[in-house]
C-alpha positions as CSV (number, residue, x, y, z in Angstrom):
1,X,118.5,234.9,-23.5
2,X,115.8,233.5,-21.3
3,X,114.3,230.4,-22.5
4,X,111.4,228.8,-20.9
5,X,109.8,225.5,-21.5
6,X,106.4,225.1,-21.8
7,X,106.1,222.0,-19.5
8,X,102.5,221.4,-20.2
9,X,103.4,221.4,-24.3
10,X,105.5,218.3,-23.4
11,X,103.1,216.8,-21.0
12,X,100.4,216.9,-24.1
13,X,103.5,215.1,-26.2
14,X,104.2,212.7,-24.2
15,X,100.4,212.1,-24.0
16,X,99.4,212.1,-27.3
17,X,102.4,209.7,-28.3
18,X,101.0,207.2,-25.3
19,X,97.8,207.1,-26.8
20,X,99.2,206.6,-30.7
21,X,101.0,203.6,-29.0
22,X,97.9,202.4,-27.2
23,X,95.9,202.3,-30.2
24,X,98.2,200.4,-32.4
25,X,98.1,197.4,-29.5
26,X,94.2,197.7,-30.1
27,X,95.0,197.5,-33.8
28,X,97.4,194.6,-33.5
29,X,96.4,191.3,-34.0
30,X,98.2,187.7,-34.0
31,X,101.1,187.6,-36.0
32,X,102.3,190.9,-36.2
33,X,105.1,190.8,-34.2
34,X,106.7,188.2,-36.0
35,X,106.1,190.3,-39.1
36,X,107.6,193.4,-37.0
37,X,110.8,191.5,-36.3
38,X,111.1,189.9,-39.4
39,X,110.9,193.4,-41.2
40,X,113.8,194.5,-38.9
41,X,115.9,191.5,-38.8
42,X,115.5,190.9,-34.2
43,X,113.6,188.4,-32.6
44,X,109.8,188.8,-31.8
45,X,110.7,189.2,-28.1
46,X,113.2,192.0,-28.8
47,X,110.6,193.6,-31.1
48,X,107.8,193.6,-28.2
49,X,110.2,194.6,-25.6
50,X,111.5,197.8,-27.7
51,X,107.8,198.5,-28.2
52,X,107.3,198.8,-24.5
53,X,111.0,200.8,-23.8
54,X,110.4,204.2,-25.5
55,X,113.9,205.2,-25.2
56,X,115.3,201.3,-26.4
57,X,117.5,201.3,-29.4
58,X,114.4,200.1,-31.2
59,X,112.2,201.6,-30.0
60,X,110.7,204.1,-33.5
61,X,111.6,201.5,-35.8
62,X,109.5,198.7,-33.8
63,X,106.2,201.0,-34.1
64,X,106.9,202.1,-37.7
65,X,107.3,198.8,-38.8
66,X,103.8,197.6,-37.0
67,X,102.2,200.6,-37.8
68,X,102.7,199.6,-41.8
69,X,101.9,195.7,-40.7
70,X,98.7,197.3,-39.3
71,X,98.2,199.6,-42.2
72,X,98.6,196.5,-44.8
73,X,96.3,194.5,-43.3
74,X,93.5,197.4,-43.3
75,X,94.1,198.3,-46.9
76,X,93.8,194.2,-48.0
77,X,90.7,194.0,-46.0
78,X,89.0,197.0,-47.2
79,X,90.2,196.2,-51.0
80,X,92.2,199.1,-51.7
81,X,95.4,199.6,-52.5
């Protein structure tokens, strides 16, 4: 069986996920990390370290949990629900 990786299709991955995390810190705004790490039961610090450590124990729950912070916040300000 000769199985080849597409090196490039992982490059693009990896990209894409770096710019999904970049654009939740431009969506974040005071406060969130507290509600982050209240959400999940660790400190704030923890929460903003497992952000930044993709492979941390933490790490997909941290941006779930701040991308539904973020997603609350947009749907109270805009009015719908």
């Amino acid at each position: 069986m000769n199985q080849q990786h597409n090196y490039q299709d992982l490059q693009d991955e990896e990209t894409e996920y770096t710019m999904r995390l970049k654009g939740l810190l431009r969506l974040k705004r005071r406060g969130d990390w507290e509600k982050v790490s209240g959400d999940l039961g660790i400190s704030r610090e923890n929460a903003m370290m497992a952000f930044r450590r993709i492979h941390s124990k933490y790490h997909y729950d941290v941006v779930a949990a701040l991308e539904r912070v973020i997603e609350e916040r947009q749907k109270r300000i805009t009015g719908k629900e």
